[in-house]
N, CA, C and O atoms as a Tripos MOL2 file, in Angstrom:
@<TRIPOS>MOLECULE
protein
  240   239    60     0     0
PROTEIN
NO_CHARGES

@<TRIPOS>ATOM
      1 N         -58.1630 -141.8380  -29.7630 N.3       1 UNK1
      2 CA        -58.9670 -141.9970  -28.5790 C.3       1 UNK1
      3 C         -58.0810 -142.1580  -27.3420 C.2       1 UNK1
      4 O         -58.4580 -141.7490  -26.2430 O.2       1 UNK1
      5 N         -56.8820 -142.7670  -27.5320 N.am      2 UNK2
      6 CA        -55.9610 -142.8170  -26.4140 C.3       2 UNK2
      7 C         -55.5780 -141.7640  -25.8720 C.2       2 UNK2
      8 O         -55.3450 -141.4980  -24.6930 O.2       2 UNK2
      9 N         -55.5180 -141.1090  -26.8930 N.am      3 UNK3
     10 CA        -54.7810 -139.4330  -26.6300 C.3       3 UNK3
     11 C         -55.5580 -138.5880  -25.6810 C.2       3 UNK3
     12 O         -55.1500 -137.9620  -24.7020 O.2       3 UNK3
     13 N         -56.8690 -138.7070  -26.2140 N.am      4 UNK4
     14 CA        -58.0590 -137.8800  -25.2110 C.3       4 UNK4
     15 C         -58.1790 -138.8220  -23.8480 C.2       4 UNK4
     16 O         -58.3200 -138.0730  -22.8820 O.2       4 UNK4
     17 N         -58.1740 -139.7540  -23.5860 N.am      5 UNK5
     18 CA        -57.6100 -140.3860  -22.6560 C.3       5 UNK5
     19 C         -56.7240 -139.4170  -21.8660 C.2       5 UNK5
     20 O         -57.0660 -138.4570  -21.1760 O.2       5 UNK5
     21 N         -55.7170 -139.8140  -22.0850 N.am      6 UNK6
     22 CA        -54.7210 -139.0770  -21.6840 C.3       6 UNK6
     23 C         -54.5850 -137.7370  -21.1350 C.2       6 UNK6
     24 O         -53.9810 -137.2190  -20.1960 O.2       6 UNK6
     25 N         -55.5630 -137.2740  -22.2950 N.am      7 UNK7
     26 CA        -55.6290 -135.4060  -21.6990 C.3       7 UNK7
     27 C         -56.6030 -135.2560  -20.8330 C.2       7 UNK7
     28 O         -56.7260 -134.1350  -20.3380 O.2       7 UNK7
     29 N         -57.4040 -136.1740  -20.4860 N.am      8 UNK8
     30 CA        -58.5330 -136.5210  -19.5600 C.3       8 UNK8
     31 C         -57.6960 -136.6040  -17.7690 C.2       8 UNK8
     32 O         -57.8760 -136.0060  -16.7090 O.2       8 UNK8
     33 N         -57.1620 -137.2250  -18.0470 N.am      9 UNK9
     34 CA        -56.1090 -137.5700  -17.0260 C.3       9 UNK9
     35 C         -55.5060 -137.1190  -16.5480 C.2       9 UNK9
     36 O         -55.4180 -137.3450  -15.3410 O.2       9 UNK9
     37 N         -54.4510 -135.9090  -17.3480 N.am     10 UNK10
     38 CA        -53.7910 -135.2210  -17.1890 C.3      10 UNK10
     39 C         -54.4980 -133.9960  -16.4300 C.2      10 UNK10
     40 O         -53.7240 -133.3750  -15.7020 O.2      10 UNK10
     41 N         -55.9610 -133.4800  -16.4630 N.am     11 UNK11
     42 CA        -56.3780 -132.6210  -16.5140 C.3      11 UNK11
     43 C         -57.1810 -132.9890  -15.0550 C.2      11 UNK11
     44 O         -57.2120 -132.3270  -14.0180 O.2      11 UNK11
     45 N         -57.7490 -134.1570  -15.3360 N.am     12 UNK12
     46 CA        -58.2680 -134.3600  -13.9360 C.3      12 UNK12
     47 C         -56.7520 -134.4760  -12.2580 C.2      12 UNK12
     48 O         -56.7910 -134.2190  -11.0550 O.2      12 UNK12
     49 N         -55.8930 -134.8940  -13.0390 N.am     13 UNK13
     50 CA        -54.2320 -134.8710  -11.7700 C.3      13 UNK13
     51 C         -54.0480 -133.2660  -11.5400 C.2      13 UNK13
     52 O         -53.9750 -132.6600  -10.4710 O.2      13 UNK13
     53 N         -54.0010 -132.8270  -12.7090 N.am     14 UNK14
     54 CA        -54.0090 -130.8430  -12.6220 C.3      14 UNK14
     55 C         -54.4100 -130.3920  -11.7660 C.2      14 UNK14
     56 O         -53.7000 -129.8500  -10.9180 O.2      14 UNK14
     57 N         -55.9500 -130.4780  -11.6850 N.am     15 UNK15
     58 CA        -57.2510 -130.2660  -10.6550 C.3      15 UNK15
     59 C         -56.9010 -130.4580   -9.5680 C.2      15 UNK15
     60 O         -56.8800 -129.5490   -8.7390 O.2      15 UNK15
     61 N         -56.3350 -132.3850   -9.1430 N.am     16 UNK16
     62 CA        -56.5560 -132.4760   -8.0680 C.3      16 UNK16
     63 C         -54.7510 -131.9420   -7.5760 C.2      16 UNK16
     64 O         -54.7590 -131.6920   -6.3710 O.2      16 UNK16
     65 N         -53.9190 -131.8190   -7.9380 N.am     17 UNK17
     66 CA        -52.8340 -131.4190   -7.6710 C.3      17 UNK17
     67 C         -52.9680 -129.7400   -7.3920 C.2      17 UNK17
     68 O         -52.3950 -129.1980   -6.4460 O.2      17 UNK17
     69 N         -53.7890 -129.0350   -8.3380 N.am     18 UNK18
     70 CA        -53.9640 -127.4100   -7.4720 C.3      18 UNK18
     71 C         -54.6640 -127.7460   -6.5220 C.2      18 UNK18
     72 O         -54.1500 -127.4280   -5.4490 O.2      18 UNK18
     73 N         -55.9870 -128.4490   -6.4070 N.am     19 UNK19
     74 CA        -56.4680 -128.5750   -5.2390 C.3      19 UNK19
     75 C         -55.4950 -128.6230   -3.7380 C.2      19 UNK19
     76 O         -55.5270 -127.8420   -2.7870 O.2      19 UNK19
     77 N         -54.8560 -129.5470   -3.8990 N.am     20 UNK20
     78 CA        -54.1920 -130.0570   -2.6980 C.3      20 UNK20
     79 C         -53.0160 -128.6030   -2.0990 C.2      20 UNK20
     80 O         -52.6250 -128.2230   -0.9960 O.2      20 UNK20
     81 N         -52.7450 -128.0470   -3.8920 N.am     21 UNK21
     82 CA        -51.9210 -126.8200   -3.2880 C.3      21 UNK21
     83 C         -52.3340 -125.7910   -2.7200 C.2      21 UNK21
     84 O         -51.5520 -125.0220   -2.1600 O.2      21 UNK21
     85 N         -53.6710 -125.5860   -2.7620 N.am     22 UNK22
     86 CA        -53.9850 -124.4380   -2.8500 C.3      22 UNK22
     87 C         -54.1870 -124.4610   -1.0860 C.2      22 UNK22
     88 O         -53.9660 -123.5540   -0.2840 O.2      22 UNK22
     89 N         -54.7820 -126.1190   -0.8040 N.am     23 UNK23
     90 CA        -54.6320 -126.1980    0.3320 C.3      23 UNK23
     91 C         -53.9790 -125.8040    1.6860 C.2      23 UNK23
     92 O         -54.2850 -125.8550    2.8770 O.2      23 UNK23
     93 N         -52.5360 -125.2280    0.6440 N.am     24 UNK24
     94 CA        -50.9460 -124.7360    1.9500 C.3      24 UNK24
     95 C         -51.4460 -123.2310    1.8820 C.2      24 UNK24
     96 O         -52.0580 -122.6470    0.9870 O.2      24 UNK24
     97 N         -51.0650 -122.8660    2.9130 N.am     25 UNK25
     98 CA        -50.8230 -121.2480    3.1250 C.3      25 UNK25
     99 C         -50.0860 -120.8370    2.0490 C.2      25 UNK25
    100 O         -50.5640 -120.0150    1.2670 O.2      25 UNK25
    101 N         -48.7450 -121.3940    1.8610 N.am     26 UNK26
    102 CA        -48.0700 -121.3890    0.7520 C.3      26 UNK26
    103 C         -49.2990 -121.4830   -0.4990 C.2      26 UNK26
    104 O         -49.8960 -120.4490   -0.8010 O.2      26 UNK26
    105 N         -49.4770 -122.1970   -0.8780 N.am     27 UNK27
    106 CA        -50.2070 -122.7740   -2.0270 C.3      27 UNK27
    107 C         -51.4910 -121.3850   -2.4470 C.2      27 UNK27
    108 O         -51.8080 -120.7930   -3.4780 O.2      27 UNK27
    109 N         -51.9450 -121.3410   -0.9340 N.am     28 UNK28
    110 CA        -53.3080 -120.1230   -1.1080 C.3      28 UNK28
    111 C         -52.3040 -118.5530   -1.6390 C.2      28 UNK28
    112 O         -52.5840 -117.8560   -2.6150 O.2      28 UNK28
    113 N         -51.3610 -118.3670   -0.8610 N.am     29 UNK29
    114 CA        -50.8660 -117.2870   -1.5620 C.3      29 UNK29
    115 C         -50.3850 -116.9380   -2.9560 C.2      29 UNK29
    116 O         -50.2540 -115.8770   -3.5650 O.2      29 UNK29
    117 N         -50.1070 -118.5820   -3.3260 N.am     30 UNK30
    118 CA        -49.6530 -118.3070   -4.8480 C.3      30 UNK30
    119 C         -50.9300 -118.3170   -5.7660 C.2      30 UNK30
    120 O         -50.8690 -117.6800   -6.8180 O.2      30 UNK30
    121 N         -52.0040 -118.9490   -5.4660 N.am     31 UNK31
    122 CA        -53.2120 -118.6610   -6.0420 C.3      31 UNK31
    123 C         -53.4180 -117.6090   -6.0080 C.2      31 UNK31
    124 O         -53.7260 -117.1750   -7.1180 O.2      31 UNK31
    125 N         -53.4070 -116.6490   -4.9820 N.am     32 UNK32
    126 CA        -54.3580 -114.9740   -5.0150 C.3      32 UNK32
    127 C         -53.4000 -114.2360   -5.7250 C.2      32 UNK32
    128 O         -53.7490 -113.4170   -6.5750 O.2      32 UNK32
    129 N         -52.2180 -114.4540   -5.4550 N.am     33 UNK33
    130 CA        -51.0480 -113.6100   -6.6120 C.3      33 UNK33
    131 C         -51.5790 -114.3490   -8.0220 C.2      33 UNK33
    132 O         -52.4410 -113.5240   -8.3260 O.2      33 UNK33
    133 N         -51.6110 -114.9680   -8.6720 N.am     34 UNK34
    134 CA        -51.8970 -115.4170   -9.7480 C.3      34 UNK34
    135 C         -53.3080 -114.6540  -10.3310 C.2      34 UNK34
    136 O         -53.3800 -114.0060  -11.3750 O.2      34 UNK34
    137 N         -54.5950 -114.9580   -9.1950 N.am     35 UNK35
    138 CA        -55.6670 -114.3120   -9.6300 C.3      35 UNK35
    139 C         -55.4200 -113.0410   -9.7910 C.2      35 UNK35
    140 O         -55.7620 -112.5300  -10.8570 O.2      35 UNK35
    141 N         -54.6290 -112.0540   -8.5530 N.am     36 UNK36
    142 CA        -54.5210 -110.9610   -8.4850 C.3      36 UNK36
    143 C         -53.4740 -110.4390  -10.5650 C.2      36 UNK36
    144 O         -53.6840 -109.6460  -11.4830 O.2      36 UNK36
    145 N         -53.0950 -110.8380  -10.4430 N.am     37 UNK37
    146 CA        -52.2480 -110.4230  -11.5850 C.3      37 UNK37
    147 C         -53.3380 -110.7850  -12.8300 C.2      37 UNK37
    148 O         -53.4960 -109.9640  -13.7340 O.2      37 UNK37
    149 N         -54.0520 -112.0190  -12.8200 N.am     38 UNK38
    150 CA        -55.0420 -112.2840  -13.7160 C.3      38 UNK38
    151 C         -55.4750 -111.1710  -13.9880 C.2      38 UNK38
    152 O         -55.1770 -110.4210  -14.9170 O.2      38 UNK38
    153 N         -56.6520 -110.9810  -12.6410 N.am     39 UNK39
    154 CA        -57.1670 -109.5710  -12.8400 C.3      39 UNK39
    155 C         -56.9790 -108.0000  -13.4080 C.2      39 UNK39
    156 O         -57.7950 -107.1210  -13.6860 O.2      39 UNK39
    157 N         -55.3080 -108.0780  -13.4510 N.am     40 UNK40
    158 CA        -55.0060 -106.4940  -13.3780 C.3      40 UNK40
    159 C         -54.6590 -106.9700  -14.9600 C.2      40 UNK40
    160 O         -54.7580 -106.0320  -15.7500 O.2      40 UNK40
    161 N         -54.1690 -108.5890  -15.7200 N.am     41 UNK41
    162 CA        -54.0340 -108.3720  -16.9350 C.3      41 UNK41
    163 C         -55.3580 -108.0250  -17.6260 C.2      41 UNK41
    164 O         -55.2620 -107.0130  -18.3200 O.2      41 UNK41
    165 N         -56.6050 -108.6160  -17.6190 N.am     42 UNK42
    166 CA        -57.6790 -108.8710  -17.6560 C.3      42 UNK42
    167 C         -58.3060 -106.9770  -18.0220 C.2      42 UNK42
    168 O         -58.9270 -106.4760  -18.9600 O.2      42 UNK42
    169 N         -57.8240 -106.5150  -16.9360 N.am     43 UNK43
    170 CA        -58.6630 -105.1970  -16.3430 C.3      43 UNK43
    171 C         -57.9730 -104.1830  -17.9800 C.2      43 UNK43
    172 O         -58.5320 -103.5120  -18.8470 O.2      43 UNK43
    173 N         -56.6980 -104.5300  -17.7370 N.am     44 UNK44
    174 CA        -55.7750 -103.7430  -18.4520 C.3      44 UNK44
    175 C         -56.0440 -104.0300  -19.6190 C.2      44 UNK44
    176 O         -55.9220 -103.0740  -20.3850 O.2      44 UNK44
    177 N         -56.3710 -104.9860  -20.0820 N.am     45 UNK45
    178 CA        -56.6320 -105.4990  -21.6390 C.3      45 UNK45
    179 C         -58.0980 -104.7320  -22.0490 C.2      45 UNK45
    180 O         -58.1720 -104.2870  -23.1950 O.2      45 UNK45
    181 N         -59.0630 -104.5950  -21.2970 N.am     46 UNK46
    182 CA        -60.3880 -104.1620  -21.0350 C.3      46 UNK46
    183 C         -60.4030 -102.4960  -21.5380 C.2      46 UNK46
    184 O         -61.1270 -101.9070  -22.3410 O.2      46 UNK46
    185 N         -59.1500 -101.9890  -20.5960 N.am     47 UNK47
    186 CA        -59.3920 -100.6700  -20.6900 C.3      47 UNK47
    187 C         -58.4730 -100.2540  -21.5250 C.2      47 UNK47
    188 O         -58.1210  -99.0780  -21.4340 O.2      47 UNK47
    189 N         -57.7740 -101.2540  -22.6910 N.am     48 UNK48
    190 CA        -57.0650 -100.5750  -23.7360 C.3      48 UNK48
    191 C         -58.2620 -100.6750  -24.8150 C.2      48 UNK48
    192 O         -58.5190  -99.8600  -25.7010 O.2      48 UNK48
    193 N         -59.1340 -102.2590  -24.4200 N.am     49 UNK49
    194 CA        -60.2550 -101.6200  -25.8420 C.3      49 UNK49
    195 C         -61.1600 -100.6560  -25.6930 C.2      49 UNK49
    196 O         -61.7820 -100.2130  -26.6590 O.2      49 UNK49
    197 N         -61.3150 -100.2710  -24.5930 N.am     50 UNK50
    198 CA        -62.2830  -99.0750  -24.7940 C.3      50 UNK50
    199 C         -62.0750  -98.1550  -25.2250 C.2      50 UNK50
    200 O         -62.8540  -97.5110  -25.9270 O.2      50 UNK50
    201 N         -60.7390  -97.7880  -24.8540 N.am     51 UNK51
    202 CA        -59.5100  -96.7350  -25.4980 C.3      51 UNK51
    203 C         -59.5630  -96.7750  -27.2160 C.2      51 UNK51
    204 O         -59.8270  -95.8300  -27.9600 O.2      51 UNK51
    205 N         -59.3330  -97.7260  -27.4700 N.am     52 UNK52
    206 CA        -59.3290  -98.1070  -29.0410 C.3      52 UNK52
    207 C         -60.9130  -97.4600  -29.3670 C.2      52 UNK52
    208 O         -61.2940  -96.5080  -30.0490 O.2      52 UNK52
    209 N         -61.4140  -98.1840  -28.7660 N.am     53 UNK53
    210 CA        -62.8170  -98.0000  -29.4290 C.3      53 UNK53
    211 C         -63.4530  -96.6670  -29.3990 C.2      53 UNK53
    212 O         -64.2000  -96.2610  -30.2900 O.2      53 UNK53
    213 N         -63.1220  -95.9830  -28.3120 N.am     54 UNK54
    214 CA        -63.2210  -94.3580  -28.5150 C.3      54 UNK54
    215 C         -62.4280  -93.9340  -29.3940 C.2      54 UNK54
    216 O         -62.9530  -93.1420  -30.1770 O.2      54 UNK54
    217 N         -61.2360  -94.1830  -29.5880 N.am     55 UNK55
    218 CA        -60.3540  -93.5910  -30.6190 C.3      55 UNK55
    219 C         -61.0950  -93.7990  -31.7650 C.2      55 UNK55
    220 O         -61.0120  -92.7230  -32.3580 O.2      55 UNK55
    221 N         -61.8720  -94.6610  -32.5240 N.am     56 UNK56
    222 CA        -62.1730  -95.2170  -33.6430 C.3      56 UNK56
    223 C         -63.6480  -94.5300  -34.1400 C.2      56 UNK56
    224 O         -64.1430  -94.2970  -35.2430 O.2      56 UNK56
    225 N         -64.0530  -94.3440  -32.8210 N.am     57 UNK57
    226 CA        -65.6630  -93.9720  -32.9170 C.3      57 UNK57
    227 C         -65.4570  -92.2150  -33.0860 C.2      57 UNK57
    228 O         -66.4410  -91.5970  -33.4920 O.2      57 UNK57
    229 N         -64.3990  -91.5700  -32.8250 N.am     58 UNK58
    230 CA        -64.5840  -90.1970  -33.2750 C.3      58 UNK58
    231 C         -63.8620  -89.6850  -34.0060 C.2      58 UNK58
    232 O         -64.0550  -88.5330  -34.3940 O.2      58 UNK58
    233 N         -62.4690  -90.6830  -34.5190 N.am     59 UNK59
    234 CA        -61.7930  -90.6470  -35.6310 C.3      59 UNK59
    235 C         -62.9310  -90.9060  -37.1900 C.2      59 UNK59
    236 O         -62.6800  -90.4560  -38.3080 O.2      59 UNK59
    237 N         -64.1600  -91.7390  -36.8090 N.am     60 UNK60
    238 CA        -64.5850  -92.1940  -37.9920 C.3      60 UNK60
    239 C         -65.9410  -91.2030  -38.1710 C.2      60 UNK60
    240 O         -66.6500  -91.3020  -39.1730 O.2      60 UNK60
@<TRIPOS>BOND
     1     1     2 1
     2     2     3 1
     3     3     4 2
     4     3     5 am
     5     5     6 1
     6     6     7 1
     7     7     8 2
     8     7     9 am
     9     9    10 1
    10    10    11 1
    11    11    12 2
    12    11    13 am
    13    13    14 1
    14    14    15 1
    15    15    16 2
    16    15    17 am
    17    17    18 1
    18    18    19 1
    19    19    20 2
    20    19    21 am
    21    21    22 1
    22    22    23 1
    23    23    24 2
    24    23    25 am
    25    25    26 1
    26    26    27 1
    27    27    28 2
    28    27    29 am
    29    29    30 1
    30    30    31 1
    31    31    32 2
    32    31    33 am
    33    33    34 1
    34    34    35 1
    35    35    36 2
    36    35    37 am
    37    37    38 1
    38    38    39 1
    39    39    40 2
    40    39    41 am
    41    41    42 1
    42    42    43 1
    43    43    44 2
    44    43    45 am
    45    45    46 1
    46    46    47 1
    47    47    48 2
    48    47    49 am
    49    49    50 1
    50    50    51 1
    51    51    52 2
    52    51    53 am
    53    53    54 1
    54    54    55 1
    55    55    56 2
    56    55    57 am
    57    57    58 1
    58    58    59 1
    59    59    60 2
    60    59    61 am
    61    61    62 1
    62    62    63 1
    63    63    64 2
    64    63    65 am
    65    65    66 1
    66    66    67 1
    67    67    68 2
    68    67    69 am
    69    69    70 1
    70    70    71 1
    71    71    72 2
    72    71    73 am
    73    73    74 1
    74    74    75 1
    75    75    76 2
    76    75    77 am
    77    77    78 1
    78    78    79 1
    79    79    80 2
    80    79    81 am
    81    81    82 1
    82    82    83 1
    83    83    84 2
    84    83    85 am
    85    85    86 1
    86    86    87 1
    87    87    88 2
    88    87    89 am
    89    89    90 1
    90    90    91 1
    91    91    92 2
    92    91    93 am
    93    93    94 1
    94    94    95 1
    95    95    96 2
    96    95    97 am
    97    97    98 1
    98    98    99 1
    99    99   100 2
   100    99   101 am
   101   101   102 1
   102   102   103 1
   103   103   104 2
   104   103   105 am
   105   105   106 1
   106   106   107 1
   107   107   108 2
   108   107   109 am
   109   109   110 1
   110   110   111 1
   111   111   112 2
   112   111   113 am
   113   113   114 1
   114   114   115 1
   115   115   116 2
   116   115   117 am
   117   117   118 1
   118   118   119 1
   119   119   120 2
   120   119   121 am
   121   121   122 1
   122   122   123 1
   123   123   124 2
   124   123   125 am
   125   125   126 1
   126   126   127 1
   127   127   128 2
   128   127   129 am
   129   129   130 1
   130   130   131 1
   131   131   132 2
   132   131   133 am
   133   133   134 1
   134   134   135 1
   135   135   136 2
   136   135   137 am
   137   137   138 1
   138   138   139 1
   139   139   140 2
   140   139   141 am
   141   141   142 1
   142   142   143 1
   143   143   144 2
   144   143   145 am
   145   145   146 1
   146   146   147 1
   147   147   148 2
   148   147   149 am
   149   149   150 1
   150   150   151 1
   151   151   152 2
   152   151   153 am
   153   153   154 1
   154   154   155 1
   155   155   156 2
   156   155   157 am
   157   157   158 1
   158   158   159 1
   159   159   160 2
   160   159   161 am
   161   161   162 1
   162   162   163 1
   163   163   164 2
   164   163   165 am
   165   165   166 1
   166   166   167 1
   167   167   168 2
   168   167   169 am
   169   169   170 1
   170   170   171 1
   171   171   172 2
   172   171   173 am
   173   173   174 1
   174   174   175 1
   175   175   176 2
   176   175   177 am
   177   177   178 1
   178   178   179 1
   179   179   180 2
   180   179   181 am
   181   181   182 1
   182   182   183 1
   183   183   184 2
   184   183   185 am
   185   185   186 1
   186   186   187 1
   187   187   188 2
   188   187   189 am
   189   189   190 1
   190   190   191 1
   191   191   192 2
   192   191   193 am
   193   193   194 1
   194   194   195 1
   195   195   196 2
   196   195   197 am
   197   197   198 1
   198   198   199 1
   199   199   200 2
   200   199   201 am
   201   201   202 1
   202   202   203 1
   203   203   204 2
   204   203   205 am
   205   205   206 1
   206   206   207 1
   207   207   208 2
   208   207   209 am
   209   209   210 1
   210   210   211 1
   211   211   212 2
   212   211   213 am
   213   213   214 1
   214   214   215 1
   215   215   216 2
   216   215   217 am
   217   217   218 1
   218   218   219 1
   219   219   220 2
   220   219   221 am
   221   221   222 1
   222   222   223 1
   223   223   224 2
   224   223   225 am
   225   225   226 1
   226   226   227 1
   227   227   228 2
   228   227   229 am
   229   229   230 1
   230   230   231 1
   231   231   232 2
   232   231   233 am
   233   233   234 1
   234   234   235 1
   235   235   236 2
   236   235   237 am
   237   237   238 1
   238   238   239 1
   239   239   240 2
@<TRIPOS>SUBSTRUCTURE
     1 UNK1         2 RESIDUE 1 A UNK
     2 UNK2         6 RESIDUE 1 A UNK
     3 UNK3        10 RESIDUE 1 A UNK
     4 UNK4        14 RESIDUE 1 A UNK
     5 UNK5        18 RESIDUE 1 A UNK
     6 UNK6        22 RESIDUE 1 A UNK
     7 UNK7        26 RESIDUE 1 A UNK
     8 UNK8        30 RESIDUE 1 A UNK
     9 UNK9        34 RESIDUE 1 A UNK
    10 UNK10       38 RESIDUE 1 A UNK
    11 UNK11       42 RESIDUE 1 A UNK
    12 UNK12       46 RESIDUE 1 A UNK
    13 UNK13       50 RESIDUE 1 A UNK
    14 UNK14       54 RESIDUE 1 A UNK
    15 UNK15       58 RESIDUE 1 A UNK
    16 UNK16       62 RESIDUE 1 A UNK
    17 UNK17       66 RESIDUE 1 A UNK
    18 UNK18       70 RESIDUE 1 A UNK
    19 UNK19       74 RESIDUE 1 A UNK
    20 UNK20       78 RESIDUE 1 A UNK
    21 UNK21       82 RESIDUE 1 A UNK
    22 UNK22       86 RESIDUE 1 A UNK
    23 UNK23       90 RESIDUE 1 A UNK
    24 UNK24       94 RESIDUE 1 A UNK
    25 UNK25       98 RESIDUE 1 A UNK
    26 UNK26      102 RESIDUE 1 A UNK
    27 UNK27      106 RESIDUE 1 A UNK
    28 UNK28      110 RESIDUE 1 A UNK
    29 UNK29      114 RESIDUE 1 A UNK
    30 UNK30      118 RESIDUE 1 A UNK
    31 UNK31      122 RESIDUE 1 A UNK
    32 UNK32      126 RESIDUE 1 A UNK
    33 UNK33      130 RESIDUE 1 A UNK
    34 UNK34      134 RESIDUE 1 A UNK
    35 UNK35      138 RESIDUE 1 A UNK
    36 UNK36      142 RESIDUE 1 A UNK
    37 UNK37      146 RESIDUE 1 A UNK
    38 UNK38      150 RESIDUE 1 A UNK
    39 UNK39      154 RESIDUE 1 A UNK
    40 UNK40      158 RESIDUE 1 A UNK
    41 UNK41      162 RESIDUE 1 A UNK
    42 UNK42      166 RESIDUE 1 A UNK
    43 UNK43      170 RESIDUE 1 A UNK
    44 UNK44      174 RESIDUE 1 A UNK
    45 UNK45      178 RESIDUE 1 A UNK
    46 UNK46      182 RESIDUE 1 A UNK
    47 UNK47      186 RESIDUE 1 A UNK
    48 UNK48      190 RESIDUE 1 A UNK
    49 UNK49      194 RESIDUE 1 A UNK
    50 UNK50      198 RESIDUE 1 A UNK
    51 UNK51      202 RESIDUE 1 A UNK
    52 UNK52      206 RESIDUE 1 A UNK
    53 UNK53      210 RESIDUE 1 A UNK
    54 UNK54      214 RESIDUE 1 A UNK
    55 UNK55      218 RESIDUE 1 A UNK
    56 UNK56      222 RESIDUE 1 A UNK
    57 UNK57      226 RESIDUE 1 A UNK
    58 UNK58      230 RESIDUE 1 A UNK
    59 UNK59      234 RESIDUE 1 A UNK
    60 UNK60      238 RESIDUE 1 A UNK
């Protein structure tokens, strides 16, 4: 129970520590690079399964 404690804590300082960063010009730019790259992993992962999944659907 201490432990979850802990990760409670840790998680709520996380929060408020991006918060405060995101706050800087600095801080906002490293957020949209982050999302931005999110996105393009995200996108890219997306459009290899469709790839797969066409491959599979007329291979079978």
């Amino acid at each position: 129970m201490k432990q979850l404690f802990f990760v409670a804590v840790g998680i709520v300082i996380g929060f408020a520590a991006a918060h405060r960063i995101a706050n800087t010009p600095r801080g906002a730019r490293f957020f949209a690079d982050v999302d931005a790259r999110t996105k393009a992993f995200t996108g890219a992962v997306a459009d290899g399964y469709r790839s797969r999944e066409a491959e599979l659907r007329t291979d079978g």
